[in-house]
C-alpha positions in Angstrom: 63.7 8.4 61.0 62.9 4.6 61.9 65.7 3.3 63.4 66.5 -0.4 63.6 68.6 -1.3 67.4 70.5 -4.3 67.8 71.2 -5.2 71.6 68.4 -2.4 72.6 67.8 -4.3 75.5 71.1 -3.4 76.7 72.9 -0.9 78.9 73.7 1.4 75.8 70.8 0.7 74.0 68.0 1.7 76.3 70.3 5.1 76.6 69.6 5.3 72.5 66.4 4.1 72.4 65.4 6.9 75.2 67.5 9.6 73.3 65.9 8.7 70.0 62.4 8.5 70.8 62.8 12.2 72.8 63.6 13.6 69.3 60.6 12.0 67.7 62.3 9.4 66.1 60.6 5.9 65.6 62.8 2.4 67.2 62.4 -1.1 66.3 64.3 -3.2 68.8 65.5 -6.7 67.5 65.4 -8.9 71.0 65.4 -12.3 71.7 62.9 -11.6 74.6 60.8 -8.9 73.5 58.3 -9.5 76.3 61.1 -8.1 78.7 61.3 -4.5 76.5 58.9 -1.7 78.1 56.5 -0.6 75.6 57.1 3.1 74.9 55.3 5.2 72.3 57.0 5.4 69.3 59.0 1.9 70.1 58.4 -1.5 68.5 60.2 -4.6 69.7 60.5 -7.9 67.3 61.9 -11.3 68.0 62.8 -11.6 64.2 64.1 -9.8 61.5 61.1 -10.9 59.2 59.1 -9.7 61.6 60.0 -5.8 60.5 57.4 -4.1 58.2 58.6 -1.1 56.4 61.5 0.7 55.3 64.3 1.6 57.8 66.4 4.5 57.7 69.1 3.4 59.8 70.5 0.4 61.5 72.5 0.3 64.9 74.4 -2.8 66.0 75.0 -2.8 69.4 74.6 -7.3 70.1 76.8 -8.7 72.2 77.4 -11.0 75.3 79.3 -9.7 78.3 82.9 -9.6 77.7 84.5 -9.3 81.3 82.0 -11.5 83.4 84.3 -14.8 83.3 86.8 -16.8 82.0 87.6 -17.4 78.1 87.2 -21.2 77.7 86.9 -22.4 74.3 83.0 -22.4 74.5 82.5 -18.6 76.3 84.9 -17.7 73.0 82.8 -19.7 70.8 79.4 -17.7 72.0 81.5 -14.4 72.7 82.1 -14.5 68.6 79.0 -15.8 67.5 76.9 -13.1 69.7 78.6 -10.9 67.5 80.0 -12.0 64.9 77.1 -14.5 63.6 74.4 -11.9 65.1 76.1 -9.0 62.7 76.0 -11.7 59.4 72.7 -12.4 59.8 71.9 -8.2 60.0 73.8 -7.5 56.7 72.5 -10.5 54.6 69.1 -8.9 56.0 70.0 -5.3 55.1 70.8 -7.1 51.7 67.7 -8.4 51.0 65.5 -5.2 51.3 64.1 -3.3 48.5 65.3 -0.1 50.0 68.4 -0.7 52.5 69.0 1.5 55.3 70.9 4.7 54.6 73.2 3.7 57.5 75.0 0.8 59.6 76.4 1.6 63.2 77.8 -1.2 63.9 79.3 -1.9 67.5 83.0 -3.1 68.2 85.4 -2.3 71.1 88.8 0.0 71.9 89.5 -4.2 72.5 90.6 -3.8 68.6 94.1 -2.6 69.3 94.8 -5.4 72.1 96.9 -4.5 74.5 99.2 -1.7 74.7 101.8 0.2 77.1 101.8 4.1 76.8 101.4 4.3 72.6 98.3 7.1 72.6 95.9 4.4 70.2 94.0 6.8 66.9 91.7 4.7 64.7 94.9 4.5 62.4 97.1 2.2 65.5 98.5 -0.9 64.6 96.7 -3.7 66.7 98.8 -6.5 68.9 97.8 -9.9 67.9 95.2 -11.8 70.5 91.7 -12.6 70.9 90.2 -9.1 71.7 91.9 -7.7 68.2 90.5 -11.0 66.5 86.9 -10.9 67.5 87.0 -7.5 66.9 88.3 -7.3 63.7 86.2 -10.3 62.6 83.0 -8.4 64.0 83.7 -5.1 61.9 84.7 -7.2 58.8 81.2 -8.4 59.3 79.6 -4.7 59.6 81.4 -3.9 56.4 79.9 -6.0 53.9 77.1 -4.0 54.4 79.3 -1.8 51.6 78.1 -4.1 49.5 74.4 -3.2 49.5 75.4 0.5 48.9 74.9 1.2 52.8 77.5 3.7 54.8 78.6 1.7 57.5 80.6 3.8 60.3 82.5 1.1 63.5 82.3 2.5 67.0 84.9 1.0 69.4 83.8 1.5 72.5 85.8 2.4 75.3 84.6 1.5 79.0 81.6 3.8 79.4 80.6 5.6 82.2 76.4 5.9 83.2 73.7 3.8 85.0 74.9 0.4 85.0 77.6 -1.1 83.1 81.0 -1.3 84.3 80.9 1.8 87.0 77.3 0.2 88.7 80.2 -3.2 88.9 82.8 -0.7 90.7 80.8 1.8 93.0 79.6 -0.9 95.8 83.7 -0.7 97.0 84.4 2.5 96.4 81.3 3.3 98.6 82.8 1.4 101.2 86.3 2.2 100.9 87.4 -0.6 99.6 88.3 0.4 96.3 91.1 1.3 94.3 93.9 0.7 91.6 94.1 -3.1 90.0 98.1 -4.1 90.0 100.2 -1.7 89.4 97.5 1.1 88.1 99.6 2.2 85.3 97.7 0.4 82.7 95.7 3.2 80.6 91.7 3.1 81.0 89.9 4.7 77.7 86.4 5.8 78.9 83.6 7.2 78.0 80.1 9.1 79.4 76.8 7.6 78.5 75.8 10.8 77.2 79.1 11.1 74.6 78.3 7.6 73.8 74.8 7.7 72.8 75.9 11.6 71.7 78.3 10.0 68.9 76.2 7.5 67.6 73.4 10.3 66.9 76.5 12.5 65.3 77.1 9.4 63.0 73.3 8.7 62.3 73.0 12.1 61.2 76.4 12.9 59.5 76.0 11.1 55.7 79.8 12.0 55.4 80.7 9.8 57.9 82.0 6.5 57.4 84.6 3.9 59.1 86.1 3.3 62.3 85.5 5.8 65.2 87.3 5.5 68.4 84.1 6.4 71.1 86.5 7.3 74.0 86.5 10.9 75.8 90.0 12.8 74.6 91.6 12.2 78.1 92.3 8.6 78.9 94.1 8.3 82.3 95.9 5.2 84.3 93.6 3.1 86.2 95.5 4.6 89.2 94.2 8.1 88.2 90.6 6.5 87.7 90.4 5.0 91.0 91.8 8.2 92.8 89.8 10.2 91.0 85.9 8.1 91.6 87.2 8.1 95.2 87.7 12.1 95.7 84.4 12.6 93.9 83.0 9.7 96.5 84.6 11.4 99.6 86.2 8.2 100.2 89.9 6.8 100.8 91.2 4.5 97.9 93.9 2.7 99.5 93.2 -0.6 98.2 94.8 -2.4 95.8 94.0 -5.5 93.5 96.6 -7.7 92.8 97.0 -8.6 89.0 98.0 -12.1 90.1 94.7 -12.3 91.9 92.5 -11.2 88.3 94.8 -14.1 86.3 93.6 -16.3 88.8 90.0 -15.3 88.4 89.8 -14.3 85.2 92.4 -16.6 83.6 92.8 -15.1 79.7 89.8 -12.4 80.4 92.0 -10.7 82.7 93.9 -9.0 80.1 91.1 -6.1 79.5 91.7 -5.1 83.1 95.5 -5.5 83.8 96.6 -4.2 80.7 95.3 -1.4 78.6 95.4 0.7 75.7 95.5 5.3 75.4 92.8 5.5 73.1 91.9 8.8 71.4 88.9 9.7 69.0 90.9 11.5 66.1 88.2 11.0 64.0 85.6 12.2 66.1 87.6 15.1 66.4 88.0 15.5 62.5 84.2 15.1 62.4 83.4 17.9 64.3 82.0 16.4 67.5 81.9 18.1 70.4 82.5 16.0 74.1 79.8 16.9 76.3 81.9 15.5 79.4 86.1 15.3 78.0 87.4 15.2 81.6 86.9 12.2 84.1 86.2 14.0 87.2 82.8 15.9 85.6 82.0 12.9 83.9 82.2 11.1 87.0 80.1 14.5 89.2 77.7 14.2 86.3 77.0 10.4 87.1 76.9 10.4 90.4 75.2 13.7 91.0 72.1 12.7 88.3 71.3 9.5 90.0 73.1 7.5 86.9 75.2 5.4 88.9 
């Protein structure tokens, strides 16, 4: 299979890109510095759409800027939509315009989709609550779906916060090394994760499942409080986690942004479930052994 990645550059996409190739399949990665990409047998990396020669088989969307890493002002909205929103336009009218479209669109979004929630346990079926993560969501999968149009099955991952080397644990472990870590506010506020390995696990599932279509909820079946997070990466650590972050303090850093981190949402993946996908890593504490024990981290 010749598989098309979006954002392969990135913390989830090299994961892909590694699990692909190890099964013999062939990657294209679309990067706006291709220069930067290793070169790996079996991998191609373009600057351009036009640029792809050949039929592709499949298409994985995974562009995006950094969500979390500052404030929302007007223009960090502006680029935060057009990285993916613009980015995922400019894909489908590609995916259009081919003699032979790709079987398959993965296209990226976030559990961000449902906005923010108390203790409602989140399916891919939840109402969302009204703000900017559900619009630039929503606006990114509407994007993905016109795809549909071109007779391509188009499945949505929303991605909770995923566990591996890098991403959001790499931004957590230097305090929790030091014992400096622990609970933001008041720690109730539900964090849906997920391993690297599920994640990159799921997408295969979806690549290879021609059943499957629609939104999928990539979060491991046991979300728990961010007080049960912190406890939990600090007993696997060996290491206290007495320390709290004040929520006032993330408002003031974070202003709009800090929403994703005081506030949360119980997502489960129902239809992962239905599919027949099996977790690798459902509970925190091994996902969090696994990590840690491999190097990952």
């Amino acid at each position: 299979m010749r598989v098309l990645i979006t954002g392969g550059s990135g913390f989830i996409g090299q994961a892909l890109t590694r699990a692909l190739l190890a099964r013999g399949d062939q990657v294209i990665i679309l990067s706006r510095q291709p220069e930067s990409v290793p070169v790996k047998a079996g991998q191609q990396c373009v600057s351009s759409l036009q640029q792809i020669e050949g039929n592709i088989d499949a298409v994985v969307n995974l562009a995006g800027a950094p969500i979390v890493d500052r404030r929302w002002t007007q223009a960090r909205k502006q680029l935060l939509l057009d990285s993916r929103i613009k980015t995922t336009r400019e894909l489908v009218h590609w995916i259009g315009e081919q003699a032979s479209p790709p079987d398959v669109l993965v296209s990226g979004s976030a559990i961000g989709y449902y906005g923010s929630h108390l203790d409602e346990v989140l399916d891919e079926t939840a109402d969302p609550a009204p703000g900017f993560p559900h619009q630039l969501c929503h606006e990114w999968e509407q994007a993905a779906l016109d795809a549909r149009d071109a007779g391509v099955r188009v499945c949505l991952i929303r991605t909770g916060v995923v566990l591996g080397n890098g991403g959001a644990l790499a931004k957590m472990l230097p305090a929790f090394k030091l014992g400096l870590g622990g609970p933001i506010g008041n720690g109730q506020q539900w964090m849906s994760w997920i391993h690297l390995d599920d994640e990159v696990g799921a997408i295969l599932y979806l690549l290879d499942n021609p059943a499957l279509q629609g939104p999928f909820n990539l979060t491991a079946p046991e979300p728990v409080t961010n007080e049960i997070f912190s406890k939990t990466l600090a007993r696997v650590l060996g290491r206290p986690a007495f320390m709290r972050v004040p929520a006032v303090m993330m408002r003031l850093m974070l202003g709009e942004a800090s929403e994703l981190l005081v506030e949360g949402q119980r997502v489960v993946p129902a239809n992962l479930h239905t599919a027949g996908y099996v977790f690798k890593y459902p509970a925190l504490e091994s996902a969090f052994k696994s990590v840690l024990q491999s190097g990952q981290s």
